[in-house]
C-alpha positions in Angstrom: -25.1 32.8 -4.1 -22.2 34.4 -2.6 -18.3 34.2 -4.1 -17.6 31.5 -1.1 -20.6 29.1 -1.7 -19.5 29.8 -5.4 -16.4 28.6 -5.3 -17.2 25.9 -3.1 -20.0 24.3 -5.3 -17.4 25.3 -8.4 -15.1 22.6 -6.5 -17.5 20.2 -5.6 -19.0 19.9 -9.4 -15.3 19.5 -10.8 -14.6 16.6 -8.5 -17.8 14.9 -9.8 -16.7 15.5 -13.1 -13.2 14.4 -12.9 -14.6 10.8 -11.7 -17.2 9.6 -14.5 -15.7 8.3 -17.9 -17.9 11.4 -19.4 -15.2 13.8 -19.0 -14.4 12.5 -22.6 -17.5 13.5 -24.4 -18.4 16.7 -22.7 -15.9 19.3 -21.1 -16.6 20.6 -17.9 -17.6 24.8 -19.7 -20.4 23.1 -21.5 -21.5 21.0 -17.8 -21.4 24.4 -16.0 -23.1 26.5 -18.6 -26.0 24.0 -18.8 -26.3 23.8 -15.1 -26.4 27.9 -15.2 -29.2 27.5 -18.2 -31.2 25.2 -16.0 -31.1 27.6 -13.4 -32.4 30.4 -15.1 -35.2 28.1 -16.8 -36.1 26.9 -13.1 -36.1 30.3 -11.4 -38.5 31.9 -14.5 -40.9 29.2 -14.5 -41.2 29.3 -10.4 -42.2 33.1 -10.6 -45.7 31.4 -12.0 -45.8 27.6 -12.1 -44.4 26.8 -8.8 -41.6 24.7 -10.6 -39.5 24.1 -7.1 -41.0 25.3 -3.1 -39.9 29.1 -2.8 -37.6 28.5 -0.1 -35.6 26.8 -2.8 -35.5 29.0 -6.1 -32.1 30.8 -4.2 -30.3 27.7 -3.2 -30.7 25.4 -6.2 -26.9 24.2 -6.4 -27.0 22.8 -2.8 -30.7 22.2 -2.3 -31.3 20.2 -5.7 -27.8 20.2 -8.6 -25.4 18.4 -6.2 -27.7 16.2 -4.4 -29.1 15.0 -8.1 -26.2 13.9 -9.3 -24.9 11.5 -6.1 -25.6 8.3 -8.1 -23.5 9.3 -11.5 -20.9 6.7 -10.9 -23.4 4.0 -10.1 -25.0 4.5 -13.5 -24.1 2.0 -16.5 -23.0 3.2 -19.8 -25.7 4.2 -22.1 -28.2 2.8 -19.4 -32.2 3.6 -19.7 -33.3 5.5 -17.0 -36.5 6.0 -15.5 -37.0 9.4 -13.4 -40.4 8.6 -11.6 -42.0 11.6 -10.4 -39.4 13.8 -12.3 -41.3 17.3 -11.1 -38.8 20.1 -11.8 -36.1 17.3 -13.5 -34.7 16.9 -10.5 -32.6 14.4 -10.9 -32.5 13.2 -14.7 -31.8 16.7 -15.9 -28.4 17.5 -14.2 -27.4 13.6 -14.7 -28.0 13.5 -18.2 -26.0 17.1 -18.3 -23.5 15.3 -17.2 -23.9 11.8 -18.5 -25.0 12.4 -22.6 -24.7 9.0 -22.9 -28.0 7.8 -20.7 -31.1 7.2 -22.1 -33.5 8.8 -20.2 -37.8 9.0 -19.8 -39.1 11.7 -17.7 -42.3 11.1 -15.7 -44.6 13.6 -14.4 -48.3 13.6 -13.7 -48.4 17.4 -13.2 -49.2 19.0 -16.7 -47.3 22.1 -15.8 -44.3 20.7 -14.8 -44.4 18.3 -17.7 -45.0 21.3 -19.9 -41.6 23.0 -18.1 -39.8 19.7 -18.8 -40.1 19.6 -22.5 -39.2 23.0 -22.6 -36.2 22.5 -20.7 -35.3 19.7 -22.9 -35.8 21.7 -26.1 -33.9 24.9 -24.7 -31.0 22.6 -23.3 -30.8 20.5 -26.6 -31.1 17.3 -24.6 -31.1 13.8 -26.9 -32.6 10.6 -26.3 -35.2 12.4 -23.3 -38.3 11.0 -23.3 -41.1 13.4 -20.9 -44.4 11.4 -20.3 -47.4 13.3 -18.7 -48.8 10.8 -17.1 -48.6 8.3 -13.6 -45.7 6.4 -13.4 -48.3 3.1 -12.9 -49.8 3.9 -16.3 -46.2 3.3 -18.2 -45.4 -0.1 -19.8 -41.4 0.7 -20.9 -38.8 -1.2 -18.9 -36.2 0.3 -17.6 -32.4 -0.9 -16.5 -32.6 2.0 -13.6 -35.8 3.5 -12.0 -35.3 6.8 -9.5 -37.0 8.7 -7.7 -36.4 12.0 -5.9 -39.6 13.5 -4.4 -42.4 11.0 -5.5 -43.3 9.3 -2.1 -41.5 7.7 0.9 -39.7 4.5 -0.1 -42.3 1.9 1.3 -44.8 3.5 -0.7 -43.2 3.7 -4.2 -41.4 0.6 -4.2 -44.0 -1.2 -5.5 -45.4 1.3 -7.5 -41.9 1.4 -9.3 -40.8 -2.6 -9.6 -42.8 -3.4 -12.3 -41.0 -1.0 -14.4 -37.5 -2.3 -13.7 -36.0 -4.8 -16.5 -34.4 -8.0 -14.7 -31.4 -7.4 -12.7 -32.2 -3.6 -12.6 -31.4 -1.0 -10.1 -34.3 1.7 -8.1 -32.5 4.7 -6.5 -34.3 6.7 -4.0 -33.6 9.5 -2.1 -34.9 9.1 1.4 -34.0 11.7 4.7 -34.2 8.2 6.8 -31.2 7.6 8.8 -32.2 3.5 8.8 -31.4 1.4 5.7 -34.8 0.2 5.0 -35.0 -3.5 3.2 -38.0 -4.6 0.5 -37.7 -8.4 -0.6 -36.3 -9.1 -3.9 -33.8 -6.3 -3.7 -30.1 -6.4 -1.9 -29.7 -2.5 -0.2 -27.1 0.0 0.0 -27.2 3.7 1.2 -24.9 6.5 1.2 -25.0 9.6 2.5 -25.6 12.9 0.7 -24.4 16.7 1.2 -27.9 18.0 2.2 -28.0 15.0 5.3 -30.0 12.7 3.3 -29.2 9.4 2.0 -29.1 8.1 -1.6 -30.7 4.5 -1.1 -30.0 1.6 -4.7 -31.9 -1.4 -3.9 -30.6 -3.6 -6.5 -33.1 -6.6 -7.4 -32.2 -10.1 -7.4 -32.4 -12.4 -9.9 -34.0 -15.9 -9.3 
């Protein structure tokens, strides 16, 4: 990236940082130098595993870091997290950067990717990260907060990804819809994100 998109991702990241209660645990060096670790980790495992699409491997801050980490403040403290369909750890990886305190299980059915999330764990030193190889229907863990970047369109996945959730939990998707879609059981809200997409939280209702 060039000094301009530099300092302009520099800027953006700080704001994020300055606004969760994690400020306190990790500084905002060991944030940056982790994301920069993750990036490397990314860009040498795409030369042969096809980690990310190629058209991405350049423009990982925008394309993936930033857009990952739009739900931070919507996250509970310590809350266990569910990334269904994790891929290249997009977004539990920069979250839990970010957010030490969440409890997090990575799922991926791809045995290469789930083989470049463990090591990107290990090489991070990530605690309380859980990678499963396997289909997010064969899990039987509940979760307070299930998301889901790239595993499907929203009308698809909901109902692959409700049985997970405890009671009262939360599903966050990431959808390029420009119409709030609604699933009974669940109250949704969407907001927009810097790549033009929106960041959906279907929160379900309790009966």
């Amino acid at each position: 990236m060039d000094k301009y998109v530099d300092k302009y991702v520099s800027d953006y990241l700080f704001l994020i940082y300055s606004r969760i209660p994690s400020h306190s645990i990790v500084t905002y060096e060991y944030v940056i130098k982790c994301l920069q670790s993750f990036e490397t980790l990314v860009k040498k495992w795409s030369c042969r595993s096809n980690i990310v699409s190629p058209g991405d491997v350049d423009n990982l801050w925008i394309k993936h870091f930033i857009p990952s980490l739009k739900p931070l403040e919507l996250l509970p403290e310590n809350a266990i997290c569910l990334d269904a369909g994790s891929g290249a750890g997009f977004p539990a990886i920069p979250l839990k950067i970010f957010r030490p305190d969440l409890k997090l299980t990575l799922c991926e059915s791809n045995r290469k990717k789930a083989l470049f999330l463990q090591k990107a764990v290990s090489v991070l030193g990530l605690k309380e990260v859980i990678v499963e190889n396997s289909r997010v229907e064969n899990l039987s863990t509940f979760y307070d907060i299930v998301l889901s970047r790239a595993m499907g369109k929203p009308p698809q996945i909901v109902p692959l990804l409700t049985p997970r959730l405890n009671p009262g939990g939360k599903m966050i998707l990431w959808t390029f819809k420009a119409a709030v879609e609604t699933f009974p059981g669940f109250d949704t809200t969407s907001f927009d994100i810097l790549d033009g997409g929106k960041l959906m939280l279907l929160q379900s209702i309790k009966r």
